[in-house]
C-alpha positions in Angstrom: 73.1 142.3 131.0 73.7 143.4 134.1 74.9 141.8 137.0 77.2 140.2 139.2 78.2 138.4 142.3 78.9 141.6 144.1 75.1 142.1 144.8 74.6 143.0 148.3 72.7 140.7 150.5 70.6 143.5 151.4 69.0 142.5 148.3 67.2 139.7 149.1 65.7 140.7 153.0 62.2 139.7 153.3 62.5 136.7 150.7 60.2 133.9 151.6 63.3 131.0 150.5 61.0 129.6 147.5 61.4 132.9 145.8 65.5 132.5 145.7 66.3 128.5 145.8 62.9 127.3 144.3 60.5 129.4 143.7 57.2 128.5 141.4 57.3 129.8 137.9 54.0 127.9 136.9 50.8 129.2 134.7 48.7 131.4 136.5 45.9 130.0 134.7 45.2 126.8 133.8 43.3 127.6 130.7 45.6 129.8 129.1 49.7 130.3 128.8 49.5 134.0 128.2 49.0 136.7 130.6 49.0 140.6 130.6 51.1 142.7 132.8 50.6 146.2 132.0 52.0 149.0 133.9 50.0 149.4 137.0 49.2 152.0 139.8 52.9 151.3 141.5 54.9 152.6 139.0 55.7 156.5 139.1 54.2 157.4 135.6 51.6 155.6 133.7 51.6 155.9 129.7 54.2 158.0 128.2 53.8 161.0 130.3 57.9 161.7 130.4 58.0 162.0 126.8 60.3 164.6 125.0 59.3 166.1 122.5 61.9 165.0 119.8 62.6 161.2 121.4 63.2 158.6 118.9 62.2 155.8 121.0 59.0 154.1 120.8 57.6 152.1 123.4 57.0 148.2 122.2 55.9 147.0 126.0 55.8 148.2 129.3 55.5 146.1 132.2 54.9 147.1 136.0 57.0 144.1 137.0 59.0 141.9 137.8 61.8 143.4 136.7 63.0 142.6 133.4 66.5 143.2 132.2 67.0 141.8 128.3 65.3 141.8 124.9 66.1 139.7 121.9 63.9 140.1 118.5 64.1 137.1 116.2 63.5 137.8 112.1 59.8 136.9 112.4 59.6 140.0 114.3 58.8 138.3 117.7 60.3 139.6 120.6 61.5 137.9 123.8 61.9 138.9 127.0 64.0 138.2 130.1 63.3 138.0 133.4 65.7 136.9 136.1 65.1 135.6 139.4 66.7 138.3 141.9 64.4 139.9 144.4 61.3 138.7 142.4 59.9 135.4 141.3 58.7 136.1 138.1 55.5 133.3 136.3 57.8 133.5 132.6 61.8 133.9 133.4 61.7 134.2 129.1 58.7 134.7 127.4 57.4 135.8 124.1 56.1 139.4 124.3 52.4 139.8 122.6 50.2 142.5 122.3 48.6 144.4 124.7 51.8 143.7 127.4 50.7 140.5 126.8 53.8 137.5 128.0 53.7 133.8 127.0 56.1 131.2 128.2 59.1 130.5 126.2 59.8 127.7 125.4 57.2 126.8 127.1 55.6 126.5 131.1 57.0 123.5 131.8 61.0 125.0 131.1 59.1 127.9 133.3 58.5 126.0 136.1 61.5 125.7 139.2 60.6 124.7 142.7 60.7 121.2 144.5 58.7 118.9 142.2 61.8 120.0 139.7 64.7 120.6 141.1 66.4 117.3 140.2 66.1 118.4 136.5 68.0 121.6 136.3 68.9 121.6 132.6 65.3 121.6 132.1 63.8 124.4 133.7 64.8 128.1 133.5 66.7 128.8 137.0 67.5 132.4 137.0 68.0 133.4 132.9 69.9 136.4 132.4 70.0 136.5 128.6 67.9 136.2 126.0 69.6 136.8 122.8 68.7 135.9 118.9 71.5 134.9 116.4 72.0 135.8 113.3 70.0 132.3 111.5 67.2 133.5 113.5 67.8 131.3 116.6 67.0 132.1 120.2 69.7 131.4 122.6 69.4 131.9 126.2 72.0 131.8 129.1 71.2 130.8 132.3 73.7 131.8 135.4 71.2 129.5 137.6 72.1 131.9 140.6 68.7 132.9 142.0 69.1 136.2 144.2 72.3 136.1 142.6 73.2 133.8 145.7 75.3 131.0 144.1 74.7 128.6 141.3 72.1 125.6 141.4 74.7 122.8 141.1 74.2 121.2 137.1 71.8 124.7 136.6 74.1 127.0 134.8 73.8 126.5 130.7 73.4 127.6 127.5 70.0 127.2 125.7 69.3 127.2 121.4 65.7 126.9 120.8 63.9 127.6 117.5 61.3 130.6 117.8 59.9 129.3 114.8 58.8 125.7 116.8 59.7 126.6 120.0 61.7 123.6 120.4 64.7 123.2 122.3 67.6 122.4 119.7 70.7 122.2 122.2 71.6 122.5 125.9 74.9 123.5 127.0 75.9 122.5 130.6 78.8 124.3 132.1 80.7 122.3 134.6 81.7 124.0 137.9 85.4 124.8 136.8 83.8 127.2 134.0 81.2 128.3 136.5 82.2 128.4 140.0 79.6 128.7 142.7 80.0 132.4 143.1 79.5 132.9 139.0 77.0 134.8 137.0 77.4 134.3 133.4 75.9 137.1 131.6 76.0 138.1 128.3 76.5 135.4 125.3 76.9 136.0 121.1 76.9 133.3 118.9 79.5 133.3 116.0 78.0 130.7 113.5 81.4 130.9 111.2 83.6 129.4 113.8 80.9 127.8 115.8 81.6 129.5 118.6 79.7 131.1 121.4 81.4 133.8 123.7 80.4 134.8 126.7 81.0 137.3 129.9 80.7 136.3 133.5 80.0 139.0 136.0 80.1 136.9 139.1 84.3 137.0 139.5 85.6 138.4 135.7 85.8 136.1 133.0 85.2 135.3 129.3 83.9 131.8 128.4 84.2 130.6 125.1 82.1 127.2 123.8 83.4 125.1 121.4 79.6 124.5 119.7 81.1 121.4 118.2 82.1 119.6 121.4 80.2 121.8 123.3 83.2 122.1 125.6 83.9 125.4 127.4 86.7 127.0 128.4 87.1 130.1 130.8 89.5 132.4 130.5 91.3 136.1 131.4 89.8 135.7 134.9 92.7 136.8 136.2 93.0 139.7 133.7 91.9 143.4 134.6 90.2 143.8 131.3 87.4 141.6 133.4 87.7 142.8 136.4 85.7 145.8 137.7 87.7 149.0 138.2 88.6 149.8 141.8 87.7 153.2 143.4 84.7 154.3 140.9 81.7 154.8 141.9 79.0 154.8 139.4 75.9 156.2 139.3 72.0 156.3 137.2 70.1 159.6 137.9 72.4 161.0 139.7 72.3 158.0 142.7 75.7 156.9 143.6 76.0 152.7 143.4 76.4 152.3 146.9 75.0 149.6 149.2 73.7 148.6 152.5 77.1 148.3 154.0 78.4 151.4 152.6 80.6 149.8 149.4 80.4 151.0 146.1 78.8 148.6 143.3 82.0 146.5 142.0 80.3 144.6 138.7 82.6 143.0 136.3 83.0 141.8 132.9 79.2 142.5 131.5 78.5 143.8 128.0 79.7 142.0 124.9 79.3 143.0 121.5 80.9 140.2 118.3 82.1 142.3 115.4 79.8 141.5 112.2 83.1 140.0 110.6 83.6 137.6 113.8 86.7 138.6 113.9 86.9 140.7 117.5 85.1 140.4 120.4 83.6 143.4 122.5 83.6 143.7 126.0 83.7 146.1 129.2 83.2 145.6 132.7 80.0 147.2 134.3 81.9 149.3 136.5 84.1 150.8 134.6 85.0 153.3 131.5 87.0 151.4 129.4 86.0 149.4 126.1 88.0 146.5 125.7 88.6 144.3 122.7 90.1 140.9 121.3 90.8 138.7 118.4 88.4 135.8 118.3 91.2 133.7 117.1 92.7 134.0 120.3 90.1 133.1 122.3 89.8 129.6 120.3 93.5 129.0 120.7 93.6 126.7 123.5 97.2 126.5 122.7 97.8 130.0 124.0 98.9 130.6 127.9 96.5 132.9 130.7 99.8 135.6 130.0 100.4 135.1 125.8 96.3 135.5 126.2 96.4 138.8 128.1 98.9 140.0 125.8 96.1 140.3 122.8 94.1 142.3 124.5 93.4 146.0 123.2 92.4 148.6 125.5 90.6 151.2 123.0 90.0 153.9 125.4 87.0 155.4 127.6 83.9 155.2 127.5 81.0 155.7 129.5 79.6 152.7 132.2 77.8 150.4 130.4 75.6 147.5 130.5 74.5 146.6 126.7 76.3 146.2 124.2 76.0 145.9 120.4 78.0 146.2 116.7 76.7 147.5 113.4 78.1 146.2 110.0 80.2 149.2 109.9 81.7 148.4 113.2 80.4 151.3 115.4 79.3 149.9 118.8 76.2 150.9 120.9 76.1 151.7 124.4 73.6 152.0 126.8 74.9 154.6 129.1 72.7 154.1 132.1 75.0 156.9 134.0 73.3 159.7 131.4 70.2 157.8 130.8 71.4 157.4 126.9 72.0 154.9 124.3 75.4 155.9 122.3 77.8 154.8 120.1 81.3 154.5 119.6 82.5 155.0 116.1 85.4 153.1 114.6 87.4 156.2 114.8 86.6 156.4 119.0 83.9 158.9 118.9 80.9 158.8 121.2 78.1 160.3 119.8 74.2 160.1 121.7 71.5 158.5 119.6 69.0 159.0 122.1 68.5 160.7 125.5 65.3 159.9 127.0 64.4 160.2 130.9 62.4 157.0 130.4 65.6 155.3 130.0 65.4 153.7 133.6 69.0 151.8 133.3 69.3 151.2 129.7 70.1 147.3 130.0 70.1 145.4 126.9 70.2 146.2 122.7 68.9 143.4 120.0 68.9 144.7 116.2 65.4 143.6 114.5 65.5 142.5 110.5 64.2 145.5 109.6 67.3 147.8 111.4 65.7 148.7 114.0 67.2 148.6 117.5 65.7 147.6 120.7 66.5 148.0 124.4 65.1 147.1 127.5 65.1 149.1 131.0 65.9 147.7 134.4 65.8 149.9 136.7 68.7 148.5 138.7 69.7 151.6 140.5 66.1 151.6 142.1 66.7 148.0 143.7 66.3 147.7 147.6 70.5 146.5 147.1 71.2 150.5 146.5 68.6 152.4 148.3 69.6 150.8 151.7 67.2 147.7 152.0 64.1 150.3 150.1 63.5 150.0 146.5 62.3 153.1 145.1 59.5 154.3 142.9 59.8 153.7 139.3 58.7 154.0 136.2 57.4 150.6 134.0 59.8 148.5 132.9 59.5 149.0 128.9 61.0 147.7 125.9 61.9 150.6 123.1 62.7 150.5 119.2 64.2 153.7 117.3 65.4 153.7 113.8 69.1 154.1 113.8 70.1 157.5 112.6 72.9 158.1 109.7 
């Protein structure tokens, strides 16, 4: 998912400071933990109004707001949503999506909750989640930057979170110290590779890939000084047509962002946001702690161009999804380099984030990003709901 320290400040005018540093995330309603949030009259088109005629995508949830940017569907068939704390202050960072639009609290309100009454307890309460993501025992994992506005980390906030969908217990927290995630970091993206007990992760903020050690829990960051992380200088890119420019005229410069673990474990996916290339590397290298930042470098495989992407995710027979938020399209790269377009859909708002379901189906969410205040010179723009999809993968 889909951000990174480059965010211009334009972003957050007209803030009140509780919605960036400590904003309230508690229950609307004291009686109940669930509440609905259907599209409403703001957005631009109501229902499925934008609908062509042979789209594979079928809506799961729409939301008016706040903005949501990431999906994750565990084996039960529930589905989670994300929710980050950037120009809103959403009641559920991660919640459980219901029917009817319907969002409860995930794990629960309490790990919901951040302003003053918690903010000695950062490891407790959901800061500014930018991940939600299921692994493949069925466990929910979510990654917290704790960077709310994308301003700078909540010192002890940024972490990694296993919880069991199935109880909705939290199983492990991760804390990273400030070495793996500098003030100005925004880890992003995480998978979890249960045969090495490893977790891999991107950070947008500066460049980077983290890899925890789930034994030790010990982290480690590294290629942050490689250009495979690093977004690539003098591209602009664009959604709908809208160049990524901001408030002081500079083009959006995102980094190391989608991340995709090959169904073997043995290579790890990866691109920077802004950018056209699709990187890859050997897992084993990334657990070598024996290796040097240059001997590192040197196992890195550039594998070519592809279009600017956000998500990112891997079949069993190793082709790997894009969203292409450029084109409004989800595609995929085959093993042999191809890009072919799985769907093209104008509801496709910044295609942000895949999960695969049990059944094969895949999911994305929409996040409008290109319709932020950041790149419409301190105005966000009309838009469409915010909307999870599915679509049965075709052949």
């Amino acid at each position: 998912m889909a951000f990174s320290q480059f965010l211009s400040s334009a972003l957050l005018v007209g803030l009140a400071a509780a919605s960036l540093g400590l904003g309230s995330c508690s229950s609307p309603n004291k009686d109940s933990e669930s509440i609905a949030v259907s599209a409403g009259p703001d957005s631009t088109a109501t229902g499925l109004d934008d609908v062509p005629a042979n789209s594979p995508l079928q809506v799961v949830a729409e939301f008016a707001g706040p903005q949501m940017v990431g999906v994750a569907v565990a084996p039960g068939g529930q589905v989670f949503a994300c929710f980050p704390r950037w120009d809103h202050n959403p009641v559920y960072p991660i919640a459980q999506v219901g029917p009817n639009n319907t969002l409860t609290p995930y794990p629960n309100a309490s790990w919901c909750l951040w302003n003053d009454s918690v903010r000695n307890a950062p490891q407790k309460h959901w800061i500014c989640p930018q991940t939600v993501h299921t692994d493949k025992a069925g466990m929910v994992w979510v990654l917290d930057p704790a960077s709310p506005g994308i301003k700078g980390t909540v010192p002890g906030g940024p972490k990694l979170v296993k919880t069991d969908p199935k109880t909705g217990q939290v199983l492990l927290t991760i804390p990273f110290p400030e070495s793996v995630a500098p003030r100005k970091s925004y880890l992003n993206d995480v998978r979890i590779d249960l045969q090495n007990n490893y977790a891999y992760l991107t950070e947008s903020g500066t460049g980077a890939l983290v890899v925890v050690d789930l034994k030790t829990n010990k982290s480690r960051r590294l290629l942050d000084t490689h250009p495979s992380t690093k977004a690539e200088k003098g591209l602009v890119i664009k959604a709908e047509g809208h160049a990524m420019i901001d408030a002081q005229g500079k083009p959006a410069q995102f980094n190391a962002d989608g991340i995709a673990l090959s169904t073997d474990n043995t290579y790890l996916y990866y691109c920077p946001l802004t950018g056209h290339t699709l990187y890859r590397i050997k897992t084993a290298a990334l657990r070598d702690a024996t290796l040097s930042p240059a001997q590192l470098g040197q196992q890195v495989e550039n594998l070519g161009t592809i279009p600017a992407t956000d998500g990112m995710e891997i079949d069993a027979a190793n082709n790997v999804y894009l969203t292409s938020f450029e084109q409004s399209a989800l595609v995929r790269r085959t093993p042999a380099g191809k890009i072919e377009t799985i769907a093209k859909d104008p509801r496709l708002q910044w295609p942000d984030t895949y999960s695969f379901a049990a059944d094969g189906s895949l999911y994305v969410a929409n996040s409008a990003i290109h319709k932020m205040p950041s790149w419409n010179k301190g105005v966000g723009q009309p838009q469409q709901p915010f909307r999870i999809f599915k679509m049965a993968l075709p052949k």
